[in-house]
C-alpha positions in Angstrom: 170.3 26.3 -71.9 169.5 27.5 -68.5 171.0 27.6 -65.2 169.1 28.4 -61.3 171.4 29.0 -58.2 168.9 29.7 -55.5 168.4 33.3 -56.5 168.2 32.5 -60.4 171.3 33.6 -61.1 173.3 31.7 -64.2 175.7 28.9 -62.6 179.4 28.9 -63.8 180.6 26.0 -61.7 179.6 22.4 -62.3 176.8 21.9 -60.1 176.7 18.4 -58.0 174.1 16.1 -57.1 170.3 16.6 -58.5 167.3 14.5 -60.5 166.8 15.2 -63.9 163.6 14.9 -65.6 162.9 14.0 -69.4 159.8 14.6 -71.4 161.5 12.5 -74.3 160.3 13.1 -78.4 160.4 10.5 -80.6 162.8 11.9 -83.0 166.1 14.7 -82.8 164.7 16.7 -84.8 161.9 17.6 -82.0 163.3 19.3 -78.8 162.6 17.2 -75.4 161.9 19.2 -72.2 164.5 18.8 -69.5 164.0 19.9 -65.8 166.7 19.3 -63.1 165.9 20.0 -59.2 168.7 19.4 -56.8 168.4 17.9 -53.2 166.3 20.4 -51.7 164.3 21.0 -54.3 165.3 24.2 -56.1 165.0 24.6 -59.4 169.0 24.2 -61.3 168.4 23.4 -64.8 165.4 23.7 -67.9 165.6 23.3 -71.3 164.6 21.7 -74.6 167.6 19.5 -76.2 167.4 18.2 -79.1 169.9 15.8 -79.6 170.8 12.9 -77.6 174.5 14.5 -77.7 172.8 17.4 -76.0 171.5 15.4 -73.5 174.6 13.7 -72.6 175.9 17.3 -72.3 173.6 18.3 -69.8 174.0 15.1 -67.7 178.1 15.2 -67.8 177.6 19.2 -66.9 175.4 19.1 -63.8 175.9 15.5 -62.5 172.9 14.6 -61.9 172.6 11.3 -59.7 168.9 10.2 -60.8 167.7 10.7 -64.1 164.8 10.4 -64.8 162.6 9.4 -68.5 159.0 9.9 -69.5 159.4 7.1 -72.3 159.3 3.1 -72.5 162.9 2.0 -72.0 162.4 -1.7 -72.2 160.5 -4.1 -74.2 158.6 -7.1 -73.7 160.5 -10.0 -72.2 161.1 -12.4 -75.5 161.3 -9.1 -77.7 164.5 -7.7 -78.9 162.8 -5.2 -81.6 159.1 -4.0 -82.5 159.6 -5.2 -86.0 156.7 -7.4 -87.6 158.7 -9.1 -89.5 161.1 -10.1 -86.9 160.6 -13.2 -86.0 161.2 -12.5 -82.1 157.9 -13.0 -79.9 157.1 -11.6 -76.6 157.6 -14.6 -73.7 153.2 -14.3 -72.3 150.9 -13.7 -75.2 149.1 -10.8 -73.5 150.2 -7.6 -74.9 152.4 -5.3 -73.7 154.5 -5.8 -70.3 153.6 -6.0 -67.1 154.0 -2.5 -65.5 151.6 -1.8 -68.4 149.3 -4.1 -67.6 149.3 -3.4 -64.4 148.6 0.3 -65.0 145.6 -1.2 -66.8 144.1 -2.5 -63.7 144.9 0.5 -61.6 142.3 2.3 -64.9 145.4 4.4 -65.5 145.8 4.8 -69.6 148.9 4.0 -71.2 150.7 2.9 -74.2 151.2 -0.8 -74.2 154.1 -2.0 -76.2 153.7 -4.0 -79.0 154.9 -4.5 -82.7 152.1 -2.3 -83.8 152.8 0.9 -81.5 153.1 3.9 -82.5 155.3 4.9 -80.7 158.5 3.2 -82.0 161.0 5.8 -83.1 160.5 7.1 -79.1 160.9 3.5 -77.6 164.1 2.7 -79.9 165.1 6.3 -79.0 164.2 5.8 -75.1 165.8 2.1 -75.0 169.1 3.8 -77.0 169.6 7.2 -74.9 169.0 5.0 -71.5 172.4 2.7 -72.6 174.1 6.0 -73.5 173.3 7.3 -70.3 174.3 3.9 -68.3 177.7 3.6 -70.0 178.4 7.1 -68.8 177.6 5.4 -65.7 174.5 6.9 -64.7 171.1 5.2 -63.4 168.5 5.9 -65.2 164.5 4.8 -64.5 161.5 4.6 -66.3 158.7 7.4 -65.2 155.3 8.2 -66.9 154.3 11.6 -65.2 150.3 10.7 -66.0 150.4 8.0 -63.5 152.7 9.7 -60.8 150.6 12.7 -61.3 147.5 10.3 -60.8 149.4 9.5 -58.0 149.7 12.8 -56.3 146.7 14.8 -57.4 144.4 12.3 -57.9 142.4 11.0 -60.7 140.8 14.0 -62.0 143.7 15.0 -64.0 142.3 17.8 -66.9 144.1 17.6 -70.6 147.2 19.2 -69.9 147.0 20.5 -73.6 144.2 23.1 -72.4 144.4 26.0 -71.2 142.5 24.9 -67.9 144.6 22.1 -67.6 147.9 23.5 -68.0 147.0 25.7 -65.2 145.4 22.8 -63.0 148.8 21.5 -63.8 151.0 24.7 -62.5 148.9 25.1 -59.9 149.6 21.4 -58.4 153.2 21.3 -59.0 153.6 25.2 -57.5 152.3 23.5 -54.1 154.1 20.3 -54.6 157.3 22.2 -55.1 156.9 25.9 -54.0 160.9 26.7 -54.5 160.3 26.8 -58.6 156.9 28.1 -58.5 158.6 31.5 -59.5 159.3 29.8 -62.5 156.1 28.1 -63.4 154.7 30.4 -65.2 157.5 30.0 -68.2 156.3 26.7 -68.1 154.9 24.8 -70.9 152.8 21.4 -70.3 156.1 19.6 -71.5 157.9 21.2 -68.9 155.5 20.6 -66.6 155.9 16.8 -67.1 159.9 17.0 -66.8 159.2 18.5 -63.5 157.1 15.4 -62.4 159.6 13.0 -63.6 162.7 14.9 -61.4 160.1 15.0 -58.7 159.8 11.1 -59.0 163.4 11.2 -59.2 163.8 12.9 -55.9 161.3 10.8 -54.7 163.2 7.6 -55.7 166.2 8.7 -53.9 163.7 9.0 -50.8 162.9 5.7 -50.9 159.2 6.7 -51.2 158.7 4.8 -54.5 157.2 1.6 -55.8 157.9 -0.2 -58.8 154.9 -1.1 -60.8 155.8 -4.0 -63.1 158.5 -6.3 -62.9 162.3 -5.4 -62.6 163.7 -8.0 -65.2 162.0 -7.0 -67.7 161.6 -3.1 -66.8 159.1 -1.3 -64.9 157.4 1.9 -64.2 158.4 3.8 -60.8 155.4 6.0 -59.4 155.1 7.7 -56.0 154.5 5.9 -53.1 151.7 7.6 -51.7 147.7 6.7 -50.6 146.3 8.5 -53.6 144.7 6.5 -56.5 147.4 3.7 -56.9 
């Protein structure tokens, strides 16, 4: 676990107000990458938690007032699993729900939720740790970094699993937030995609946001800027 004061020293005292960022696994067992910024920006928190205790941990410790999760936390209104042989059925008989949809039409990739994703074990996990989080009394919202980063770099976005693109990637997000580009470098591409999802955080609390989707049956927030959405 690591702590950033503005000089990257370790921080003893609970730090107040930030955005933290999730790049959310599907199972414990696999660590998730968690980024915090506070207000102005500055790098205060990164790690890779495994548990969803952990998590909790790291919220309660740095109270955080936005957090933010690269996962589906909601399902399809008429859905209350992803079983097949639940006999639940989604409310439209289009597939998936609207923000994903909608993504769809913006020619933006995603996931679409379904009782044949797979993807399960990280929407159960997503839906569950975004309760936990809410009866702690937190708000939590739904980010997908692919799109936000569609969003702010445009929509030539390289694999961030190469080489190239991990360092298209560091590259974009030192300019976008230059106070943790002395960091960067430490940076893997999950990392990178925690930072995006604090950044839409931060960007949330801004009001520069837009919800993509509709609100009763959960939706995607992405950056509100003139730039491919």
């Amino acid at each position: 676990m690591r702590y950033y004061g503005e000089a990257g020293l370790g921080i003893r005292s609970k730090i107040v107000a930030g955005f933290l960022g999730i790049d959310l696994t599907s199972v414990e067992a696999k660590p998730s990458a968690c980024v915090g910024l506070d207000r102005e920006l500055n790098l205060i928190y990164s790690t890779f938690p495994r548990q969803d205790s952990d998590i909790l941990r790291v919220v309660s410790r740095c109270s955080f007032e936005l957090l933010a999760i690269d996962t589906l936390l909601s399902l399809p209104e008429g859905l209350h699993c992803l079983e097949e042989s639940c006999s639940c059925q989604p409310k439209v008989e289009v597939k998936g729900r609207s923000c994903e949809r909608e993504l769809a039409r913006l020619g933006i990739p995603c996931y679409f939720t379904t009782t044949k994703s797979i993807i399960k074990a990280m929407v159960y996990r997503g839906i569950r740790l975004k309760a936990g989080l809410e009866a702690m009394g937190y708000e939590v919202i739904e980010v997908y970094p692919y799109a936000s980063k569609v969003c702010l770099f445009g929509k030539f976005i390289p694999a961030k699993s190469r080489t190239a693109g991990l360092a298209f990637l560091k590259r974009c997000i030192s300019g976008l937030l230059p106070n943790i580009s002395a960091y960067i470098d430490g940076f893997n591409h999950h990392l990178c995609d925690a930072a995006i999802a604090a950044y839409t955080a931060f960007l949330h609390w801004q009001g520069k946001i837009q919800l993509i989707g509709e609100a009763e049956e959960g939706g995607i927030w992405l950056p509100l800027v003139d730039r491919g959405c």
